[in-house]
N, C-alpha and C positions, 0 to 999 in steps of 0.2 A: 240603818244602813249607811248613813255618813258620818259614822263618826270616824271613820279612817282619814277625812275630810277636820273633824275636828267640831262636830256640831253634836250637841247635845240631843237629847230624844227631841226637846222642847222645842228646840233652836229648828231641828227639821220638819219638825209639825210646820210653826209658825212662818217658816222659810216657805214651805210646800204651798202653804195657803196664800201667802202672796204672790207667787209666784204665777199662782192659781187667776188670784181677783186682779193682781196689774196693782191695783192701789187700794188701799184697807187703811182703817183708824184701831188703835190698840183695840176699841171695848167690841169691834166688829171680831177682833183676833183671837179676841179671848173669848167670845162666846162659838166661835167655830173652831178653836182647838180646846174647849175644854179647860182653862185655865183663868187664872184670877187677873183682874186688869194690872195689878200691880206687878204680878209676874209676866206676864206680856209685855209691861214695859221695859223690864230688865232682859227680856228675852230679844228684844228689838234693840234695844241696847247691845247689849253682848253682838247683834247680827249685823250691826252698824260699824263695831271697830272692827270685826272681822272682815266687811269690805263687801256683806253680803246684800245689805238693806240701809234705806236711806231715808231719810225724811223727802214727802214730796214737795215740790214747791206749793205756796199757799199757805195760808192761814187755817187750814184745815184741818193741821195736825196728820194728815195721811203721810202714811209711809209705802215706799215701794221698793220690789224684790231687783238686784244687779242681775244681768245675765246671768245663768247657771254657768254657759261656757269660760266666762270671763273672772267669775268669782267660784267658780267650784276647780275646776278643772286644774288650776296651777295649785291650788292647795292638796287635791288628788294627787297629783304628780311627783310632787315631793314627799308623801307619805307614801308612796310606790320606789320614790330613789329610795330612803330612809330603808324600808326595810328590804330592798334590794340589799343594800350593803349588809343587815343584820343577817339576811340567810348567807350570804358571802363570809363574814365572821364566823356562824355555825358551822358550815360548813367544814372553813379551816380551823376551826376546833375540834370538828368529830375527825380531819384529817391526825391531829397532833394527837387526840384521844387514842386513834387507831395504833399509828406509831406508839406508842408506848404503853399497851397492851401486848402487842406484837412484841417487843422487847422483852418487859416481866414476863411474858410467856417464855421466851423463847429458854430465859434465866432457869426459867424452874423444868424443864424439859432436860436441861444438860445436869449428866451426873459425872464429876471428875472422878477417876479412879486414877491411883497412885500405886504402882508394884505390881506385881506379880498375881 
């Protein structure tokens, strides 16, 4: 459901469930999403440059989930402009498509007669 956001199936499991527990350790993550501790790390990786999740303070190794409002919401936003603009481009394509159909039509509709 977020990938329009930019988060992988994984990324919104792992995202979900912190968001869920407040603060989690990768092998806690991985055994309540389903996934191998290695890939959890990378997955918390990946959710860390994207501005979603952070290491907690401590020596504990825990990590914790950003706001949703604050790290979902502007990245939503912009993939809402983005393809704002893309149906705006379509749109003036199927405008141009139209006009020049209308045209070739209009070409082969007219038959010149010459004389009598």
């Amino acid at each position: 459901m977020l990938e329009i956001a930019g988060l992988s199936p994984d990324e919104e499991s792992v995202y979900g469930l912190l968001v869920a527990s407040g603060r989690a350790s990768v092998s806690d993550l991985a055994e309540r999403a389903g996934l191998t501790a290695p890939r959890t790390g990378e997955v918390l990786e990946a959710l860390t440059t994207k501005g979603l999740a952070s290491p907690a303070d401590g020596p504990t190794h825990l990590y914790m989930a950003a706001a949703p409002d604050a790290a979902l919401l502007p990245r939503i936003r912009r993939s809402a402009d983005a393809l704002d603009l893309a149906r705006r481009e379509a749109a003036r394509l199927m405008d141009s498509y139209r006009e020049t159909m209308r045209r070739r039509d209009a070409d082969q509709l007219l038959e010149v007669i010459t004389g009598a």
